[in-house]
C-alpha positions as CSV (number, residue, x, y, z in Angstrom):
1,X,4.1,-24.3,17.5
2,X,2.6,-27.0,15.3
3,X,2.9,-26.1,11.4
4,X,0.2,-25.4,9.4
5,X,-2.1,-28.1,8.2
6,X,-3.3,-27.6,4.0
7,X,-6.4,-28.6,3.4
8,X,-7.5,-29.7,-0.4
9,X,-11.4,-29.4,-1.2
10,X,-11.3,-31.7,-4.3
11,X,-15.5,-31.4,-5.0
12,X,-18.4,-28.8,-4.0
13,X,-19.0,-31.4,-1.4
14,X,-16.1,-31.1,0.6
15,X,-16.2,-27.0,0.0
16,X,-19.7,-27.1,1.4
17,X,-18.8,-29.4,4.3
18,X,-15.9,-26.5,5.0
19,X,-18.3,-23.4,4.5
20,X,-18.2,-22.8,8.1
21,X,-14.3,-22.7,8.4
22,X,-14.4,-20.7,4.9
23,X,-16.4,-18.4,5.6
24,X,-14.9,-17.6,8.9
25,X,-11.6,-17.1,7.1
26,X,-13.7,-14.8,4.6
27,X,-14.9,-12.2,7.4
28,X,-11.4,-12.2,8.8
29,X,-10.1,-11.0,5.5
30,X,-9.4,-8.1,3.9
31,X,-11.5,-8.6,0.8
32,X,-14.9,-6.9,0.8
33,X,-16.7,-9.6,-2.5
34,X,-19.6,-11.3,-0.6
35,X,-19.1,-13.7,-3.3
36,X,-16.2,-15.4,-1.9
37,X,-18.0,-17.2,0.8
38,X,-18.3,-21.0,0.1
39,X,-21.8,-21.4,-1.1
40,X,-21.3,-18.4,-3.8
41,X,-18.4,-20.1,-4.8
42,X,-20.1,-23.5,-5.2
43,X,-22.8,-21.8,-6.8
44,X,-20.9,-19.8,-9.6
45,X,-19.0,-23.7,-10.1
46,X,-22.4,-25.3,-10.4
47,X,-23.6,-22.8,-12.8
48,X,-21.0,-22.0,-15.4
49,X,-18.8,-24.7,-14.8
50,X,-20.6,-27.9,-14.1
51,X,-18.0,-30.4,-15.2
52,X,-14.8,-28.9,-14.1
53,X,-13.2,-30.1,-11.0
54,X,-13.1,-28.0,-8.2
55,X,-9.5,-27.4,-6.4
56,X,-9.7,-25.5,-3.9
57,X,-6.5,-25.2,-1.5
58,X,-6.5,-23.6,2.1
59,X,-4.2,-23.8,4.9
60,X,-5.2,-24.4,8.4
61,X,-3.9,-23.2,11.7
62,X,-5.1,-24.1,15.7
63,X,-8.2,-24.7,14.1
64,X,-8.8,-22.1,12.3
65,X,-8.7,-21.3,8.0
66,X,-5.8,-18.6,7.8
67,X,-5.6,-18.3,3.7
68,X,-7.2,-20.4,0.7
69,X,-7.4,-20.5,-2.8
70,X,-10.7,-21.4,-4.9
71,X,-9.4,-23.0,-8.1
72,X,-10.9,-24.4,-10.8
73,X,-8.9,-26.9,-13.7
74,X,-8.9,-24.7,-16.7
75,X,-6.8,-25.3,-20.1
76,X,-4.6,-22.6,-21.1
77,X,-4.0,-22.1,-24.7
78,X,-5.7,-25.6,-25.5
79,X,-2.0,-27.0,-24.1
80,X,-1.2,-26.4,-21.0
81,X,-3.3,-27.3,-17.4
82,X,-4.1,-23.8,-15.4
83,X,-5.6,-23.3,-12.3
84,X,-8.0,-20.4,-12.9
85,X,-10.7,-18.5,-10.3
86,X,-14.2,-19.1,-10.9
87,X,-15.2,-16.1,-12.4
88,X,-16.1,-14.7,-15.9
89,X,-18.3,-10.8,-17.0
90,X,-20.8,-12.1,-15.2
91,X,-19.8,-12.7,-11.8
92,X,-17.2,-13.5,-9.8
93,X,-15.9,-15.7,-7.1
94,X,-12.4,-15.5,-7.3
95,X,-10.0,-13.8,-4.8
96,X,-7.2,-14.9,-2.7
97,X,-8.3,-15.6,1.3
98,X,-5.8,-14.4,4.1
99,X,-6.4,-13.6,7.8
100,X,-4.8,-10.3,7.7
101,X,-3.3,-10.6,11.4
102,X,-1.4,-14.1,9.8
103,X,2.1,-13.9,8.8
104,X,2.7,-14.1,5.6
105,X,5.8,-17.5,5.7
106,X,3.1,-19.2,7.9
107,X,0.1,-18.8,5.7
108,X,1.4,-18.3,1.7
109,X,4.5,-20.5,1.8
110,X,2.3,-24.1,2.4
111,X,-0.7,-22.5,0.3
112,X,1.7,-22.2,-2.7
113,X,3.8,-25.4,-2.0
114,X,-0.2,-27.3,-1.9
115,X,-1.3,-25.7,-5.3
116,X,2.2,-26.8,-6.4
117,X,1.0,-30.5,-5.8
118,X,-2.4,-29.6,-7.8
119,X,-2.8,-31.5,-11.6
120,X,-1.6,-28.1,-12.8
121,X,1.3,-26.4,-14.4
122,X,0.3,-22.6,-13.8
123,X,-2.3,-20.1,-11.9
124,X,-4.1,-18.3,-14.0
125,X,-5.9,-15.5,-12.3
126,X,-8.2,-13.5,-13.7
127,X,-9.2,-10.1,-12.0
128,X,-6.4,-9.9,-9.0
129,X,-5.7,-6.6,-7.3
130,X,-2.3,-6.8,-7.1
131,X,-2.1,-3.2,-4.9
132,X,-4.1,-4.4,-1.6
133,X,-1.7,-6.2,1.4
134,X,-3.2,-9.6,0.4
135,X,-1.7,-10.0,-3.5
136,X,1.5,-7.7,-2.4
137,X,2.3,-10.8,0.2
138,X,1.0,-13.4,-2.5
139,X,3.5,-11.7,-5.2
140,X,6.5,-11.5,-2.8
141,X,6.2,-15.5,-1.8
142,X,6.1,-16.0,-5.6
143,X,9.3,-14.2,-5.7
144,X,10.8,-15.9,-2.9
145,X,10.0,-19.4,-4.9
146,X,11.2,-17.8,-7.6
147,X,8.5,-18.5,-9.7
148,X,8.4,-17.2,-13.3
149,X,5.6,-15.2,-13.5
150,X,3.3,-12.4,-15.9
151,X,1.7,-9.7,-13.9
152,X,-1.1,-7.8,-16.8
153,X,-3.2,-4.7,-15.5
154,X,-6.7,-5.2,-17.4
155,X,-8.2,-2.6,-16.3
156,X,-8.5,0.4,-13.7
157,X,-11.7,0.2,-11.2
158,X,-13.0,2.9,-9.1
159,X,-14.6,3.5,-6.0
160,X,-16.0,6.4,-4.0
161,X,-14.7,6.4,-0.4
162,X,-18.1,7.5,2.1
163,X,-17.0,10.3,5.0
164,X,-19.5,11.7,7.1
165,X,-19.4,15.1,5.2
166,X,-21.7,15.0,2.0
167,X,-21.6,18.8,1.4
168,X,-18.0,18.4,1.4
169,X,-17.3,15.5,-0.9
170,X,-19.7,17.3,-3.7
171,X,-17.5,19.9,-3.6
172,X,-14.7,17.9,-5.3
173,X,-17.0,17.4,-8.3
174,X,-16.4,19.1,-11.3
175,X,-18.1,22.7,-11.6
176,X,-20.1,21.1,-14.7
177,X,-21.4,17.4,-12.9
178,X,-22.6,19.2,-9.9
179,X,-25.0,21.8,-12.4
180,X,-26.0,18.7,-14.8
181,X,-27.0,17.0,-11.3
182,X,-28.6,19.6,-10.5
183,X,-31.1,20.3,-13.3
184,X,-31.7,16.8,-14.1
185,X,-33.3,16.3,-11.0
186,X,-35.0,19.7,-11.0
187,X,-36.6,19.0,-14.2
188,X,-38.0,14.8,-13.2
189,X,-39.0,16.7,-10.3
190,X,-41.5,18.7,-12.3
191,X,-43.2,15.6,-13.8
192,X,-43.8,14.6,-9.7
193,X,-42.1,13.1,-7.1
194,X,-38.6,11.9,-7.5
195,X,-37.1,9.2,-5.0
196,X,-35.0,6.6,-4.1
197,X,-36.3,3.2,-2.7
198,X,-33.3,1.0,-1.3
199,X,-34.3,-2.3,-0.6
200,X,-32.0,-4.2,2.0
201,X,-34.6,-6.5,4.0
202,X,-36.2,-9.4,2.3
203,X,-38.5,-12.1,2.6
204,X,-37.8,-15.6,1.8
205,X,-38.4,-15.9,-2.0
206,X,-39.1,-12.1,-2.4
207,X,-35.6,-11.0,-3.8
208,X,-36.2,-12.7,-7.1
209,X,-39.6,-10.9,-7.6
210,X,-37.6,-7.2,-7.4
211,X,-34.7,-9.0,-9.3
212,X,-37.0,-9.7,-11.8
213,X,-38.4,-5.8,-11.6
214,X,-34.7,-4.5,-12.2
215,X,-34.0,-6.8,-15.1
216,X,-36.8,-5.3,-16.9
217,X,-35.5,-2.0,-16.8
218,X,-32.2,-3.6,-17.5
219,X,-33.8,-5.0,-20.7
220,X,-35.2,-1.7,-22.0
221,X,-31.7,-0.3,-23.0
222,X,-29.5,-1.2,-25.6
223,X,-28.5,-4.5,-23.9
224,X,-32.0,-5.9,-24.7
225,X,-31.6,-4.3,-28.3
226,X,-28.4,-6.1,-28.6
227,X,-29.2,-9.4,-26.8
228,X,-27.0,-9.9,-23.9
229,X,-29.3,-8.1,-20.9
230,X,-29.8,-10.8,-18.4
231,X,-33.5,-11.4,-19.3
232,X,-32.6,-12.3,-23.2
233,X,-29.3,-14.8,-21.6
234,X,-30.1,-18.0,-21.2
235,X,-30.1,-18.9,-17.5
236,X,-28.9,-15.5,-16.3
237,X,-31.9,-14.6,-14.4
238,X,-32.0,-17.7,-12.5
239,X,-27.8,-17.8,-11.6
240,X,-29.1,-13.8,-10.0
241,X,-32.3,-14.8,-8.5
242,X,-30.5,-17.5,-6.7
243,X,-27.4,-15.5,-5.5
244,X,-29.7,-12.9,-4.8
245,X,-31.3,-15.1,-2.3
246,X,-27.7,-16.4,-1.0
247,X,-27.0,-12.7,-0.4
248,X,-30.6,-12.0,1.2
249,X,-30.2,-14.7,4.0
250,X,-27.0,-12.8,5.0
251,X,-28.4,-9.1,4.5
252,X,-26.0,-8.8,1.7
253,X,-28.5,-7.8,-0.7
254,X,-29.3,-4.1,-1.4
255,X,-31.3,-3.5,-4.4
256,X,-31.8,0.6,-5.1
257,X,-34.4,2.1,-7.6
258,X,-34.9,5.2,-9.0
259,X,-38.8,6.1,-9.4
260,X,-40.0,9.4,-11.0
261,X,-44.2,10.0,-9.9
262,X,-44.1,5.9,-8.8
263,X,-42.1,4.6,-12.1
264,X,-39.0,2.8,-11.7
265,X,-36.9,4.7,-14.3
266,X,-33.6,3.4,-12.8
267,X,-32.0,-0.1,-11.0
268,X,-28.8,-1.3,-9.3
269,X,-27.8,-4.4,-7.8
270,X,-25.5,-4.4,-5.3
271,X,-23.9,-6.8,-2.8
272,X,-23.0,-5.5,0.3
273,X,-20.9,-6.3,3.1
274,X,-17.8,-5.1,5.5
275,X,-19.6,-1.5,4.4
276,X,-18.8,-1.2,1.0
277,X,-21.7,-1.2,-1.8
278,X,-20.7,-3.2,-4.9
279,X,-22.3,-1.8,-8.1
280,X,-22.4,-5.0,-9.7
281,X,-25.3,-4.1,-12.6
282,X,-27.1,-1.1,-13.5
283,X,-29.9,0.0,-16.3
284,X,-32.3,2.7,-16.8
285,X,-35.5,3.3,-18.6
286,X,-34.0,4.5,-22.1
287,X,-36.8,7.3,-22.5
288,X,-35.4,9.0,-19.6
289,X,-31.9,9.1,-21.0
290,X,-32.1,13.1,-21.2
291,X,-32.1,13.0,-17.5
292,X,-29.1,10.7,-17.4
293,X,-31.2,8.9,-14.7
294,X,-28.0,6.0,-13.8
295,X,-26.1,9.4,-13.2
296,X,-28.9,10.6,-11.0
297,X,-29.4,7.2,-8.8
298,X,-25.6,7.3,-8.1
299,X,-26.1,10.7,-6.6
300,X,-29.0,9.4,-4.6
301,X,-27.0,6.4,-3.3
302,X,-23.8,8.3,-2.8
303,X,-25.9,11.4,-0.5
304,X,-27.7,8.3,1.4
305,X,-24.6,6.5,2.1
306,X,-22.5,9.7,3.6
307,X,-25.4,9.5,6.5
308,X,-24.8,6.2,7.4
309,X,-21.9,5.6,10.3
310,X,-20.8,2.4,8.7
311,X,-20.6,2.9,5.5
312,X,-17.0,3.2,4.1
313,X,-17.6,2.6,0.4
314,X,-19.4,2.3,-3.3
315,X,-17.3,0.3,-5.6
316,X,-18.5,0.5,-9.5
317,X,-16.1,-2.9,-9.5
318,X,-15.8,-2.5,-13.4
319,X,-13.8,-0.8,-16.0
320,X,-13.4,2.9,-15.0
321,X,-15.7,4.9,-17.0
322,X,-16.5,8.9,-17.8
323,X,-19.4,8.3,-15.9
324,X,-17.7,6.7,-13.0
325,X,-15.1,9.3,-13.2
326,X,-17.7,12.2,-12.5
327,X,-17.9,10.9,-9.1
328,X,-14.1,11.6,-8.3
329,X,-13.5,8.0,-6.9
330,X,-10.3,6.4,-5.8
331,X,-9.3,4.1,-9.1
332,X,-7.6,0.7,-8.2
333,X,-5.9,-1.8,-10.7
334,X,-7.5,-4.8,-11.5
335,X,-4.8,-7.5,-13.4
336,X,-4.6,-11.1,-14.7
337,X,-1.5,-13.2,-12.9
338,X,-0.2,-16.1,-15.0
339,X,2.5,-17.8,-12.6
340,X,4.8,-21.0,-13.4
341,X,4.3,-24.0,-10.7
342,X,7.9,-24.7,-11.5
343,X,8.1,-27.2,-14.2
344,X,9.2,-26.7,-18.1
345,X,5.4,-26.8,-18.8
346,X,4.4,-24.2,-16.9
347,X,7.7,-22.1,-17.5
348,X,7.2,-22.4,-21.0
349,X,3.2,-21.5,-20.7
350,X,4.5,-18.0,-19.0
351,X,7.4,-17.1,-21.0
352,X,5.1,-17.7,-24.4
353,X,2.4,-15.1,-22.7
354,X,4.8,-12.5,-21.4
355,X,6.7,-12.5,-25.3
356,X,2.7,-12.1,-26.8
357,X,1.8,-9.4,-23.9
358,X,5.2,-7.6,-25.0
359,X,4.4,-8.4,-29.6
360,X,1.0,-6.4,-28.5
């Protein structure tokens, strides 16, 4: 059998002219992110990091991607030359690709021994889920080249696995969610009608419009007061509109609203694919905040989703909070890697951060 054949895509050029390839690899994966096909990727690169160079690494077998890397050049501690996903608190595009029926020798060993070749002395990688079969097979082959390397948790994600049996699953709430549920929507539904509209079919060009309809609710709350929603960000709402768009073309793109008697009072954008729902923003109207109306559009999207055969999933993707908790959903570990490429540089770079990690 021939070996595997790495392939380095040195400029959003070359990861364009491989999107086909890419993405392939990307629905044969494990990974649910609709982010990590090629054109997100080149988008996020174009976007936030405009004059970094682009090093993505895959390998390539009887044709066929069968794992890859998106990279970007990143400085670590001023000193030291990282490879680092492209991804940040606004979105991200980083995750490691592998066919899961590929054997892990076949596929990781070349990947690693390529991004050992890179102008880099460590990966840096934010936002790694170092339980799922994909970074447990990354982590071992880093073993095995016995690497020096800094596994960090950061932080503990959630999401809310979708049976078929809603009546069921609300039964694991807590005696107090379900009655809070309860008379929240029973009082909104005294002012008139209360509903859900989930938007998953759009019109070139039209995603941006209800983008720009969600934002405005996003704006009302105290990320407006403060500054950072996406509205008050400079060149946030055009980096959304024009994944938004990305997503839309692939009917990745479900955008869900809360409206109380016709008034949106509630948004989230999520991305969508393999069946899982990924909660990437959310904002409510702050003068319904007695009727804890985010609470109440999770409820919504959590009873619609239990009636649909193929969906397996919501994922709140960030930091676990109270108000994710409520929902009883599975948590997961999301972690930063720092790993040595072998040399003193990048050895020195990972023994400095695990002696900080362990002064802290």
């Amino acid at each position: 059998m021939p070996a595997p054949r790495v392939v380095y895509l040195r400029s959003l050029e070359e990861l364009r002219a491989a999107a086909a390839a890419w993405d392939d690899l990307w629905r044969r994966s494990e990974t649910t992110f609709p982010t990590l096909q090629a054109e997100h990727i080149a988008q996020w690169i174009e976007h936030f990091a405009p004059q970094t160079k682009c090093m993505a690494v895959a390998v390539e077998e009887n044709g066929r991607f069968t794992a890859a890397l998106p990279l970007l050049g990143r400085k670590i501690a001023r000193v030291f030359r990282g490879g680092a996903f492209p991804c940040n608190e606004w979105s991200s595009s980083g995750d490691l690709l592998r066919d899961a029926g590929s054997e892990a020798g076949r596929t990781l060993d070349p990947l690693l021994a390529a991004v050992a070749d890179l102008p880099i002395s460590l990966l840096w990688l934010d936002e790694i889920l170092p339980d799922t079969n994909r970074w447990k097979a990354f982590l071992q082959t880093l073993e095995r080249r016995e690497s020096k390397t800094v596994v960090r948790p950061r932080w503990q994600a959630g999401r809310v696995e979708i049976g078929g049996d809603w009546q069921a699953y609300r039964s694991t709430w807590s005696r107090k969610h379900r009655q809070n549920t309860a008379h929240c929507i029973r009082q909104l539904s005294h002012s008139g009608d209360l509903q859900l509209r989930l938007l998953s079919a759009f019109a070139p060009g039209e995603a941006a419009r209800w983008m720009r309809r969600g934002w405005e609710i996003e704006n009302l709350g105290w990320k407006g007061a403060a500054g950072s929603s996406v509205l008050k960000t400079p060149g946030m709402e055009a980096f959304y509109a024009k994944q938004a768009e990305l997503l839309a073309r692939e009917n990745q793109l479900e955008l869900a609203f809360l409206e109380s008697a016709g008034r949106p009072i509630a948004f989230a954008y999520g991305q969508s694919a393999k069946g899982v729902f990924h909660s990437v923003k959310i904002g409510y109207d702050p003068s319904f905040a007695d009727y804890s109306p985010g609470q109440l559009l999770r409820y919504f999207l959590l009873e619609r989703f239990h009636g649909e055969r193929d969906r397996k999933a919501l994922d709140f993707l960030g930091p676990l909070t109270d108000s994710h908790a409520a929902w009883q959903p599975k948590t997961y570990a999301v972690s930063r890697l720092a790993a040595s490429l072998g040399g003193l540089a990048g050895n020195l770079a990972v023994a400095a951060y695990r002696r900080w990690r362990s002064s802290v």
